[in-house]
PQR file with spaces between the fields and no chain letter, atoms N, CA, C, O and H, PARSE charges and radii, in Angstrom:
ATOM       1  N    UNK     1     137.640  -65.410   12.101 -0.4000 1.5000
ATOM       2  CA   UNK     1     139.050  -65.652   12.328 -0.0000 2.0000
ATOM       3  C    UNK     1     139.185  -66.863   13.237  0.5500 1.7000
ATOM       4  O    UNK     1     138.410  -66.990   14.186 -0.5500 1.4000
ATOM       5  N    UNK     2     140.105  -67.731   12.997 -0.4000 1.5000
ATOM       6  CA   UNK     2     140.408  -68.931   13.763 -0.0000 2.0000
ATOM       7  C    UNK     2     140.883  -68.802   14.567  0.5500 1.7000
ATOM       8  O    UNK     2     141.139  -67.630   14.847 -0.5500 1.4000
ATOM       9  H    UNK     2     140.734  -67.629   12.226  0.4000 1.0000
ATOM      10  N    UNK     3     141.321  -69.825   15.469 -0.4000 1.5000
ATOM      11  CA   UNK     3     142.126  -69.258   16.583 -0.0000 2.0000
ATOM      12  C    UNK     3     143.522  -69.431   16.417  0.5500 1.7000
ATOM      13  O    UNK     3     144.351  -68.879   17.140 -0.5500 1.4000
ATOM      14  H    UNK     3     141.113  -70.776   15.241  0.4000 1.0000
ATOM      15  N    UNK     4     143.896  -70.469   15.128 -0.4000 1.5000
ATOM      16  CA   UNK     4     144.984  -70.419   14.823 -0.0000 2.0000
ATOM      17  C    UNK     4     145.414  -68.785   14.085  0.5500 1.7000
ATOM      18  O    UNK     4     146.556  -68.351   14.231 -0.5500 1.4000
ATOM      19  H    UNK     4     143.222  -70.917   14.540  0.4000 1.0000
ATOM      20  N    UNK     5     144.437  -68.055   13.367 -0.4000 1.5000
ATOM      21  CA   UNK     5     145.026  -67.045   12.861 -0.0000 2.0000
ATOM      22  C    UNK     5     145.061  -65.890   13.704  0.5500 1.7000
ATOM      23  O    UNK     5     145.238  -64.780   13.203 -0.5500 1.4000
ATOM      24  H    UNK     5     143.509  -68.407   13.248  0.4000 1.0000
ATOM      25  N    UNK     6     144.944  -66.007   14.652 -0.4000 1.5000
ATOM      26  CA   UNK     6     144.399  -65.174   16.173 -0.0000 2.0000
ATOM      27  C    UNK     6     146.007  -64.895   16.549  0.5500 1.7000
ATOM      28  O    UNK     6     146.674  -63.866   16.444 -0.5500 1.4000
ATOM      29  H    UNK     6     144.800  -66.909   15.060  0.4000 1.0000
ATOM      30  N    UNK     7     146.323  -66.110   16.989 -0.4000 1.5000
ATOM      31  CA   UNK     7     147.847  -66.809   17.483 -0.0000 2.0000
ATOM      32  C    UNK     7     148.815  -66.224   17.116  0.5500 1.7000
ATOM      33  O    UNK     7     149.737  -65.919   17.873 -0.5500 1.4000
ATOM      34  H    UNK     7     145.780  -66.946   17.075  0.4000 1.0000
ATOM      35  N    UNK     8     148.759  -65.866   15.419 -0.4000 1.5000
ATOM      36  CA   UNK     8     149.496  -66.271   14.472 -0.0000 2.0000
ATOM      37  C    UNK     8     149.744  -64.409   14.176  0.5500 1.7000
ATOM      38  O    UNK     8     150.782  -63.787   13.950 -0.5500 1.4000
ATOM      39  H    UNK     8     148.010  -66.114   14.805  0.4000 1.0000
ATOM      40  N    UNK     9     148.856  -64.117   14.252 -0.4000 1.5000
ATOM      41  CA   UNK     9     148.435  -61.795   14.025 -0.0000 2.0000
ATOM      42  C    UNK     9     148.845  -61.761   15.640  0.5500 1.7000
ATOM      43  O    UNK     9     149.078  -60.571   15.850 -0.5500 1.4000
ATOM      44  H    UNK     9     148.012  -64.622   14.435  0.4000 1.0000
ATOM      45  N    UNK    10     148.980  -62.257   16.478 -0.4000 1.5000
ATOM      46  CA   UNK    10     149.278  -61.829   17.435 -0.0000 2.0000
ATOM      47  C    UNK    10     150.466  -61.974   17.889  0.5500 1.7000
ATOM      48  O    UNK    10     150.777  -61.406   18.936 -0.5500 1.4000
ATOM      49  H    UNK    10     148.791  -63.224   16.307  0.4000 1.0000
ATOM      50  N    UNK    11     151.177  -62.592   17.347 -0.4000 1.5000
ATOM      51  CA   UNK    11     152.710  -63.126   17.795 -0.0000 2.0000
ATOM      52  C    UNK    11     153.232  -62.141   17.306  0.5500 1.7000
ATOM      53  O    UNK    11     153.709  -61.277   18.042 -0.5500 1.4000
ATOM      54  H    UNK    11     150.924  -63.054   16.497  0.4000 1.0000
ATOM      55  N    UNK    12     153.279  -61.998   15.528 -0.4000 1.5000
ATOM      56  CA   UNK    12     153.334  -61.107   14.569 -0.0000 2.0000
ATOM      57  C    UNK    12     153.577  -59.310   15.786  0.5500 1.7000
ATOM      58  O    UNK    12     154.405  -58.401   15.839 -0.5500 1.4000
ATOM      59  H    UNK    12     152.892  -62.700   14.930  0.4000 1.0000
ATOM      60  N    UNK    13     152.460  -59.630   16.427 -0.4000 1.5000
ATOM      61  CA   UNK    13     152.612  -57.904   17.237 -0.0000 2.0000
ATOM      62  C    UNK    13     152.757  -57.825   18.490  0.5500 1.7000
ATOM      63  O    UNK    13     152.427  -56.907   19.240 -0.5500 1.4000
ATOM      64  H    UNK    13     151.787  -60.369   16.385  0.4000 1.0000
ATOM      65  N    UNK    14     153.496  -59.262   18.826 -0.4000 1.5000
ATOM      66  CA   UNK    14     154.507  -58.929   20.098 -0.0000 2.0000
ATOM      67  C    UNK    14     153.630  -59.272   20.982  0.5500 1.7000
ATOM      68  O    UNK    14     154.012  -59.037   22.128 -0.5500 1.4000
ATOM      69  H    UNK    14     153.764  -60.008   18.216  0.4000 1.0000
ATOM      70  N    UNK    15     151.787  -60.102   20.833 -0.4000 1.5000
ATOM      71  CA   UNK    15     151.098  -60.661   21.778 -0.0000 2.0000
ATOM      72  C    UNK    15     151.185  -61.818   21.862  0.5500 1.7000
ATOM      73  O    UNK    15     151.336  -62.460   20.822 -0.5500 1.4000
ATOM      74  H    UNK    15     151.476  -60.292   19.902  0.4000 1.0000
ATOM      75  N    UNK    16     151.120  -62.489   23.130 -0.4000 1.5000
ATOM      76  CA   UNK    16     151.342  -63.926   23.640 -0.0000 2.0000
ATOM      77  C    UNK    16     150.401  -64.278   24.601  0.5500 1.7000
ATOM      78  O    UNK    16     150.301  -63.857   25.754 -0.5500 1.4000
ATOM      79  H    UNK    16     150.997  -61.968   23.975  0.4000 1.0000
ATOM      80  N    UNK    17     149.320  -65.578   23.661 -0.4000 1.5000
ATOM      81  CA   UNK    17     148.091  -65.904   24.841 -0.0000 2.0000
ATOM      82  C    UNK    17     148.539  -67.151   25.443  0.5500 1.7000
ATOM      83  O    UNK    17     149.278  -67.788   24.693 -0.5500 1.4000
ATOM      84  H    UNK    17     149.402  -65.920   22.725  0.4000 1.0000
ATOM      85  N    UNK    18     148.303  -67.716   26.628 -0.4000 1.5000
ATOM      86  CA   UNK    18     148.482  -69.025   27.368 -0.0000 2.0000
ATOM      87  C    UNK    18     147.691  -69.608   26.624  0.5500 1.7000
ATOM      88  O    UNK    18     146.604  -69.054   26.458 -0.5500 1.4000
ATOM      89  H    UNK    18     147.702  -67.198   27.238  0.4000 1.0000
ATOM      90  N    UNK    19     147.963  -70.973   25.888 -0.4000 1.5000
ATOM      91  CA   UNK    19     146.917  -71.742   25.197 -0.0000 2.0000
ATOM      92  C    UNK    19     146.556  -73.421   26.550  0.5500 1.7000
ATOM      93  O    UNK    19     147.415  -74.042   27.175 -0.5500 1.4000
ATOM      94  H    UNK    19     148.846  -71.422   26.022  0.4000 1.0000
ATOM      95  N    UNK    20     145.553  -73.573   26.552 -0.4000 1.5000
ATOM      96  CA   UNK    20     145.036  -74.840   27.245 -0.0000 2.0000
ATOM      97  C    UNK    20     145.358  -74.418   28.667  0.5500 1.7000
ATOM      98  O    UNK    20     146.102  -75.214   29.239 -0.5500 1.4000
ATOM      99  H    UNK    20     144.854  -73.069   26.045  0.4000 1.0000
ATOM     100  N    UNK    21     144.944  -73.257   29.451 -0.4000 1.5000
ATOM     101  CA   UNK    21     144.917  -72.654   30.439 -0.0000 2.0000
ATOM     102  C    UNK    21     143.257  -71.891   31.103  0.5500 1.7000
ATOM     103  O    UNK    21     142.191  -71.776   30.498 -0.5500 1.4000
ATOM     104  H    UNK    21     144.339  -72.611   28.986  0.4000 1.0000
ATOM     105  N    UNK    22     143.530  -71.570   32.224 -0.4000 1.5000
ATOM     106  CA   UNK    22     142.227  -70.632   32.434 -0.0000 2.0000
ATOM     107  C    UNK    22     142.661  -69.086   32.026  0.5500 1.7000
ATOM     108  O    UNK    22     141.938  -68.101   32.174 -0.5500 1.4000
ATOM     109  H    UNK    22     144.396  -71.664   32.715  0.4000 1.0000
ATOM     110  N    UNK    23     143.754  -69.089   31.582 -0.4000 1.5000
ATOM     111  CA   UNK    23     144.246  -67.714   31.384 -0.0000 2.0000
ATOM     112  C    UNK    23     144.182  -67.711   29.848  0.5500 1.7000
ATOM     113  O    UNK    23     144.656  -66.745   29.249 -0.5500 1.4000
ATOM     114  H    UNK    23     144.341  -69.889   31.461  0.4000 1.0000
ATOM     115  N    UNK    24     143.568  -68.835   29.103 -0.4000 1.5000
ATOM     116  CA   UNK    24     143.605  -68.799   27.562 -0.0000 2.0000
ATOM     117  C    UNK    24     143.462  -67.277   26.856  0.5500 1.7000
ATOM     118  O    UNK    24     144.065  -66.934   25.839 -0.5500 1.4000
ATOM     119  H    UNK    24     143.183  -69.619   29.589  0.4000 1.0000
ATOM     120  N    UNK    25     142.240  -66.187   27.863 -0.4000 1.5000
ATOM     121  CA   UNK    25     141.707  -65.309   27.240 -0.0000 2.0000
ATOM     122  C    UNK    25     142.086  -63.426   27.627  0.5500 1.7000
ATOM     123  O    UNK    25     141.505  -62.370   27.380 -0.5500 1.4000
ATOM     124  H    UNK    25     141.751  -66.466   28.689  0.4000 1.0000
ATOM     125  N    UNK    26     144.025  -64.010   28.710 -0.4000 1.5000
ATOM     126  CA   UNK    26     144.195  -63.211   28.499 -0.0000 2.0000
ATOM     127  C    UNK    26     145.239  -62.924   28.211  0.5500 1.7000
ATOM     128  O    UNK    26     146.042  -63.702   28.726 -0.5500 1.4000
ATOM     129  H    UNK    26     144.497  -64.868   28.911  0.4000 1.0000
ATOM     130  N    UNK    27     145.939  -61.780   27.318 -0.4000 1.5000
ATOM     131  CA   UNK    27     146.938  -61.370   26.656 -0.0000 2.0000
ATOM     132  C    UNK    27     148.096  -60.992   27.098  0.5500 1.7000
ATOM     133  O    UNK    27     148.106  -60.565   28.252 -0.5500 1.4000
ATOM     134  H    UNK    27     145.288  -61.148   26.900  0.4000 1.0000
ATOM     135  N    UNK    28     149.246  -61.025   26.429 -0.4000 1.5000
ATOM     136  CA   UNK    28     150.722  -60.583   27.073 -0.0000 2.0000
ATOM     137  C    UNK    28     150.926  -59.901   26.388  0.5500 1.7000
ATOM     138  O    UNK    28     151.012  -60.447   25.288 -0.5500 1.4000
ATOM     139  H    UNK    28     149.238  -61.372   25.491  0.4000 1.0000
ATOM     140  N    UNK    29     151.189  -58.198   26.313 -0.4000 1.5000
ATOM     141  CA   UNK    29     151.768  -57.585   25.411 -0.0000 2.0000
ATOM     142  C    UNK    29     152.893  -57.070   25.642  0.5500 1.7000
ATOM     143  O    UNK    29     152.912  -56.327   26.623 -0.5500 1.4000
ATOM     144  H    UNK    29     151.119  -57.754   27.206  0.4000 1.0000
ATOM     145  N    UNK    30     154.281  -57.255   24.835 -0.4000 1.5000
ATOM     146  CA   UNK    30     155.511  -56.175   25.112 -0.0000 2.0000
ATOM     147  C    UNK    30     155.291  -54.547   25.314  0.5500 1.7000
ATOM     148  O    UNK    30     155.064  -53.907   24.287 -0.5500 1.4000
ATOM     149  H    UNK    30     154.266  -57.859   24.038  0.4000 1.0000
ATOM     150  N    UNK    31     155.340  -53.903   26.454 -0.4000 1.5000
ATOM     151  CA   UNK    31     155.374  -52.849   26.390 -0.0000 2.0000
ATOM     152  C    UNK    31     156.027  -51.987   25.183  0.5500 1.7000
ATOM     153  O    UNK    31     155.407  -51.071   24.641 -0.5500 1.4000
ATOM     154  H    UNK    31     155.525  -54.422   27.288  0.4000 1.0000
ATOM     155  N    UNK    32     157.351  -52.375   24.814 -0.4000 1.5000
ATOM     156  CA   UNK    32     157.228  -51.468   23.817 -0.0000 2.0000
ATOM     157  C    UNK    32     156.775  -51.794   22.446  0.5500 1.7000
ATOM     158  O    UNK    32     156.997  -51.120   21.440 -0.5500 1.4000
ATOM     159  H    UNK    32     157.854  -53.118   25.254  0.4000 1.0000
ATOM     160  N    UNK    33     156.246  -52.681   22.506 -0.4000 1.5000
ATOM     161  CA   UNK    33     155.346  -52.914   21.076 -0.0000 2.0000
ATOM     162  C    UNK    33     154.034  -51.908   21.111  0.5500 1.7000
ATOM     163  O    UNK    33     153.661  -51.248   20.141 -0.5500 1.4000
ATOM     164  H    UNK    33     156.065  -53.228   23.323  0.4000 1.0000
ATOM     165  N    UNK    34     153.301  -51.916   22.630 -0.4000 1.5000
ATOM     166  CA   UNK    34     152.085  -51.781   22.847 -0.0000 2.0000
ATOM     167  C    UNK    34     152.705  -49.719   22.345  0.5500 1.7000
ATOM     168  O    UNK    34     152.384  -48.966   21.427 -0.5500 1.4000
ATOM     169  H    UNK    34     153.604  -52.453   23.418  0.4000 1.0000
ATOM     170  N    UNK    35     153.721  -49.572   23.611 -0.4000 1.5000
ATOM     171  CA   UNK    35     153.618  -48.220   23.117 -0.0000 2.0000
ATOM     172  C    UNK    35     154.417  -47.341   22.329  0.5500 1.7000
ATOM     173  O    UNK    35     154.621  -46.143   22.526 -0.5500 1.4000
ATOM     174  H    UNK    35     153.982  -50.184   24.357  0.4000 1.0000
ATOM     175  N    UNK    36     154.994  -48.322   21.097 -0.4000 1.5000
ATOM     176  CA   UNK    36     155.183  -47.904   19.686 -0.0000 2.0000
ATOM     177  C    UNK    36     157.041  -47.109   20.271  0.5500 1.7000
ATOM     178  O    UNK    36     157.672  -47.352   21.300 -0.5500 1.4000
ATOM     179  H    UNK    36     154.828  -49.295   20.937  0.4000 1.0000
ATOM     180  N    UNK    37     157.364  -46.256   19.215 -0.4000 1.5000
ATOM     181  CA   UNK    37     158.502  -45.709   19.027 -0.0000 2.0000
ATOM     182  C    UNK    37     158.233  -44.776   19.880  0.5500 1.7000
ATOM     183  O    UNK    37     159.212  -44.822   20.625 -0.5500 1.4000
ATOM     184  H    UNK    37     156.852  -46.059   18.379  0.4000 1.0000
ATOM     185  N    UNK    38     157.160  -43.487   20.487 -0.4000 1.5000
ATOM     186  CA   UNK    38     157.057  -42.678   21.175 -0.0000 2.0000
ATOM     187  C    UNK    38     157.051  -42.670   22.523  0.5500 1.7000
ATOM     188  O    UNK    38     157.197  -41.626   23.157 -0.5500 1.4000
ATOM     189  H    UNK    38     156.365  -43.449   19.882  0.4000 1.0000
ATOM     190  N    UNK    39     156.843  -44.100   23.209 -0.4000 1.5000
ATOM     191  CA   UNK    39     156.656  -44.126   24.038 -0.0000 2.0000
ATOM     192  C    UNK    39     155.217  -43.756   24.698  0.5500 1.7000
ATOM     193  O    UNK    39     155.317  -43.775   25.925 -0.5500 1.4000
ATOM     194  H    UNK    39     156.725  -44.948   22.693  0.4000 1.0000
ATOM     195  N    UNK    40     154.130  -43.481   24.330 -0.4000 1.5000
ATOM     196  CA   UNK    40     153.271  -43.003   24.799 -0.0000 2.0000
ATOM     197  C    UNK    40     152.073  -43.861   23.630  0.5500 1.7000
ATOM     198  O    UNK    40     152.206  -43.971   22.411 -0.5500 1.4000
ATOM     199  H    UNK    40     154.048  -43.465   23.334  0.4000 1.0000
ATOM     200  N    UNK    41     150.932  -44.378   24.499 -0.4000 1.5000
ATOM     201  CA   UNK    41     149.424  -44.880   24.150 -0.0000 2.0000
ATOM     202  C    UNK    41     148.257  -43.896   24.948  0.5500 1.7000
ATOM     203  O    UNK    41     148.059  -43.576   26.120 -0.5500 1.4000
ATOM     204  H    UNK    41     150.824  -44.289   25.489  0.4000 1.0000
ATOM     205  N    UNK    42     147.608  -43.606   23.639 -0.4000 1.5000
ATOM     206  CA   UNK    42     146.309  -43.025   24.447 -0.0000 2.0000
ATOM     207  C    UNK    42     145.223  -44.210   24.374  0.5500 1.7000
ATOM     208  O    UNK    42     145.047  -44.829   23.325 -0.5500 1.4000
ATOM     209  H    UNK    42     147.769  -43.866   22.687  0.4000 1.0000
ATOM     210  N    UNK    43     144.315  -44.561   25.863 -0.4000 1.5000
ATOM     211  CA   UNK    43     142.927  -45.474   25.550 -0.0000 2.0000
ATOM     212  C    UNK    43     141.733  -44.560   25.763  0.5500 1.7000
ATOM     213  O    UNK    43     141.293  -43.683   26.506 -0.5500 1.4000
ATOM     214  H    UNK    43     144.458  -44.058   26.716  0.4000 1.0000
ATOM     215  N    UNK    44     141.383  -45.497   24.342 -0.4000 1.5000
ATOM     216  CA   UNK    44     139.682  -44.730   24.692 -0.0000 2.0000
ATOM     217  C    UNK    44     138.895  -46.072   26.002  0.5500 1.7000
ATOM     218  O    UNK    44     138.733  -47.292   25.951 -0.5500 1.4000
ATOM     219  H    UNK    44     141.741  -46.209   23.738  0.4000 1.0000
ATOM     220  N    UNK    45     138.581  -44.969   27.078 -0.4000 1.5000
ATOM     221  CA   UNK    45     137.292  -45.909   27.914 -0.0000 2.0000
ATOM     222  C    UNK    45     136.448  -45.448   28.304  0.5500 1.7000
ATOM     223  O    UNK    45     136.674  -44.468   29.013 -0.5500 1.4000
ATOM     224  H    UNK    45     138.712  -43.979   27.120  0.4000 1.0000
ATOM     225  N    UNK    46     135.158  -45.805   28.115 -0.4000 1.5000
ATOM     226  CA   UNK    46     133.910  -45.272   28.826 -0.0000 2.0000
ATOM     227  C    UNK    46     133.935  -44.059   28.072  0.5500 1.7000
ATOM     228  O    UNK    46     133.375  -43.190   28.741 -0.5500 1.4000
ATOM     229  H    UNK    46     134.974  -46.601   27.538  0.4000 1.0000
ATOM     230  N    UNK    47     134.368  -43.579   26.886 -0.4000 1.5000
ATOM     231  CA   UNK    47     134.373  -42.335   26.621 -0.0000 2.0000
ATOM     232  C    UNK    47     134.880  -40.901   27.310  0.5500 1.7000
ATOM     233  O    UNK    47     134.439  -39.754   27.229 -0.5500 1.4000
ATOM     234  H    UNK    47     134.822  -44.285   26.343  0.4000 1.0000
ATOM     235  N    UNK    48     135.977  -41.475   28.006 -0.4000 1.5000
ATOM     236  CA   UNK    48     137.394  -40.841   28.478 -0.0000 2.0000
ATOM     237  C    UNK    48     139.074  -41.467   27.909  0.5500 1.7000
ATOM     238  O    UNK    48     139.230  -42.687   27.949 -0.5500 1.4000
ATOM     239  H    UNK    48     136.335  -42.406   28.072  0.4000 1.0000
ATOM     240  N    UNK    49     139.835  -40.895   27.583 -0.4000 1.5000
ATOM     241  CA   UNK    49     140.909  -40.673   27.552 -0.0000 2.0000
ATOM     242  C    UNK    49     141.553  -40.826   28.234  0.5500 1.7000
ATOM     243  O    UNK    49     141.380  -40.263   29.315 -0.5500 1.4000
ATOM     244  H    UNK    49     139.708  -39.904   27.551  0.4000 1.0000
ATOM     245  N    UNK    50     142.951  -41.869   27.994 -0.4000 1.5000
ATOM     246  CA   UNK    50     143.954  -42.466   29.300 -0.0000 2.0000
ATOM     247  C    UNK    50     144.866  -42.167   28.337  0.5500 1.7000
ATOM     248  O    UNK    50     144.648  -42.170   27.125 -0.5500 1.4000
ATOM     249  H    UNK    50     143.091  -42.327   27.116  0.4000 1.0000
ATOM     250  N    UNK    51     146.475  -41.763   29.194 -0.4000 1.5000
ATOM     251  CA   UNK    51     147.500  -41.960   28.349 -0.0000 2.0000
ATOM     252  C    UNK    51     148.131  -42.603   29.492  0.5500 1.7000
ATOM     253  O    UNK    51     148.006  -42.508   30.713 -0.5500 1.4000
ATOM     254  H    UNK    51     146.652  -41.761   30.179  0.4000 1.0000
ATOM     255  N    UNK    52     149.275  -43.696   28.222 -0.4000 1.5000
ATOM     256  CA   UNK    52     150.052  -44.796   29.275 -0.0000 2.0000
ATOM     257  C    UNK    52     150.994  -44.032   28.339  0.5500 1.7000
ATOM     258  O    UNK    52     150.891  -43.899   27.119 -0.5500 1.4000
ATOM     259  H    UNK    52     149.376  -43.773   27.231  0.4000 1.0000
ATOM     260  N    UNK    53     152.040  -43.505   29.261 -0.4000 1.5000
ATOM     261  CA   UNK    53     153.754  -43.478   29.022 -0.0000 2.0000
ATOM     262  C    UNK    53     154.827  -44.078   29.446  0.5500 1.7000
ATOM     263  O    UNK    53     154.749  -44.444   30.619 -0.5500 1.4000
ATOM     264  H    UNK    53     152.123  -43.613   30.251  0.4000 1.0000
ATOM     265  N    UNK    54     155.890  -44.330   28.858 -0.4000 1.5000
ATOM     266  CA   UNK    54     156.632  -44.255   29.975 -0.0000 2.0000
ATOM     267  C    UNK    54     158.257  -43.722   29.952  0.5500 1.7000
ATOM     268  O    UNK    54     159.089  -43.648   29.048 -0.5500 1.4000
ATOM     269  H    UNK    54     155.953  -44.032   27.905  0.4000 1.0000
ATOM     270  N    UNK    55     158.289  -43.312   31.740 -0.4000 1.5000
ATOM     271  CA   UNK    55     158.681  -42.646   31.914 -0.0000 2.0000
ATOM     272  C    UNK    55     160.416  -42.426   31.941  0.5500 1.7000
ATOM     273  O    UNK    55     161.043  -43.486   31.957 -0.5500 1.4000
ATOM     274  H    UNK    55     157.613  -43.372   32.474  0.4000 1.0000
ATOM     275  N    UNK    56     161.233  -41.161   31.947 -0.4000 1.5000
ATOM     276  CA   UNK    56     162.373  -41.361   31.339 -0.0000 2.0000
ATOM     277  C    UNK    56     163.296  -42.668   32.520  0.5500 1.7000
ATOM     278  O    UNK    56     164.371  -43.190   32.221 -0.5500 1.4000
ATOM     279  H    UNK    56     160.723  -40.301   31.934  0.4000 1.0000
ATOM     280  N    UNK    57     162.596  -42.914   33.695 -0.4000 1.5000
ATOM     281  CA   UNK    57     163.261  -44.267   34.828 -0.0000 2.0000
ATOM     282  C    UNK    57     162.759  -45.338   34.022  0.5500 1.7000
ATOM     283  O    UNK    57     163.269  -46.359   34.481 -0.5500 1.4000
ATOM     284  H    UNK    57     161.723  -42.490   33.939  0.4000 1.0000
ATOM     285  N    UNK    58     161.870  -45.687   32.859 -0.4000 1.5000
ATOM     286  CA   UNK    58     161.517  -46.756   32.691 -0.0000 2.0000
ATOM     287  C    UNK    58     160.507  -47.412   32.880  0.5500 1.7000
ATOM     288  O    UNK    58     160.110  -48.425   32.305 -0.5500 1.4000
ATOM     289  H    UNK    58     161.455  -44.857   32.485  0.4000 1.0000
ATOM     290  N    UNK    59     159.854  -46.532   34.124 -0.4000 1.5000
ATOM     291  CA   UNK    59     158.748  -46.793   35.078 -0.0000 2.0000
ATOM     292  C    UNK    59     157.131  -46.586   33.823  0.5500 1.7000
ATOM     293  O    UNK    59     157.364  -45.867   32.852 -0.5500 1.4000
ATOM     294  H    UNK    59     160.176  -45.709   34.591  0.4000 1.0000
ATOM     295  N    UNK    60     155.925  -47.086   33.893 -0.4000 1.5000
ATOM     296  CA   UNK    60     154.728  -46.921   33.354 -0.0000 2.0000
ATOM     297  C    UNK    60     153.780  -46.221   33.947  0.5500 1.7000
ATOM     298  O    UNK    60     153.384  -46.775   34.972 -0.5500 1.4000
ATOM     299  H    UNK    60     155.735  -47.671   34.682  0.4000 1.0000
ATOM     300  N    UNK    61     153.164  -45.037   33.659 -0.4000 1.5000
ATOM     301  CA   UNK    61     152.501  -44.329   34.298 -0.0000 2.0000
ATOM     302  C    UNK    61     150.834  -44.114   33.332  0.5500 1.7000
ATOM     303  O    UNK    61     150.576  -43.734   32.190 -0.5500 1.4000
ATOM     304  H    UNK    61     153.486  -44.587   32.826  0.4000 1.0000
ATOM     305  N    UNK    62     150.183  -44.479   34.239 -0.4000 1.5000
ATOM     306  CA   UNK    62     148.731  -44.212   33.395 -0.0000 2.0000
ATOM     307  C    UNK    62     147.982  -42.747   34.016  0.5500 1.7000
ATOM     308  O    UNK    62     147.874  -42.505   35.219 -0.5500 1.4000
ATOM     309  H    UNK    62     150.393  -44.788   35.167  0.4000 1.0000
ATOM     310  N    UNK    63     147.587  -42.009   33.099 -0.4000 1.5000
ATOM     311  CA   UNK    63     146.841  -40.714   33.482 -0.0000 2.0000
ATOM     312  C    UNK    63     145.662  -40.799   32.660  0.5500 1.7000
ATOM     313  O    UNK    63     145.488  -41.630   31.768 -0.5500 1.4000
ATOM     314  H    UNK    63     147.674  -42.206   32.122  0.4000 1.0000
ATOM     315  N    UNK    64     144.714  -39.726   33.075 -0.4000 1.5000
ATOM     316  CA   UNK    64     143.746  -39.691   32.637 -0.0000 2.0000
ATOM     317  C    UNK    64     143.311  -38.387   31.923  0.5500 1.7000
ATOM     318  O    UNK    64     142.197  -38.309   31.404 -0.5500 1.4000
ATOM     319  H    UNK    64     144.855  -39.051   33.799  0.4000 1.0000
């Protein structure tokens, strides 16, 4: 994948990278893109389970 088609799938899903920066490699995502219609993302890490919600103030809360 290029980096133009990188850019291009990522805009598409609400991600935005700094291009010609030291921050080239890291990402902006809209919260509610990231956590869909439900409001709620589970991550897999290290082979544990995180859920990011958020909450009915608006506020983002990560648990484990």
């Amino acid at each position: 994948m290029t980096k133009d088609s990188r850019t291009e799938v990522g805009a598409a899903e609400g991600v935005h990278c700094s291009e010609g920066s030291a921050e080239a490699a890291v990402r902006r995502v809209r919260s509610d893109k990231l956590l869909g219609p439900g409001g709620v993302l589970i991550i897999e890490h290290a082979g544990r389970e995180y859920r990011l919600r958020q909450t009915s103030t608006g506020k983002l809360i990560l648990t484990a």
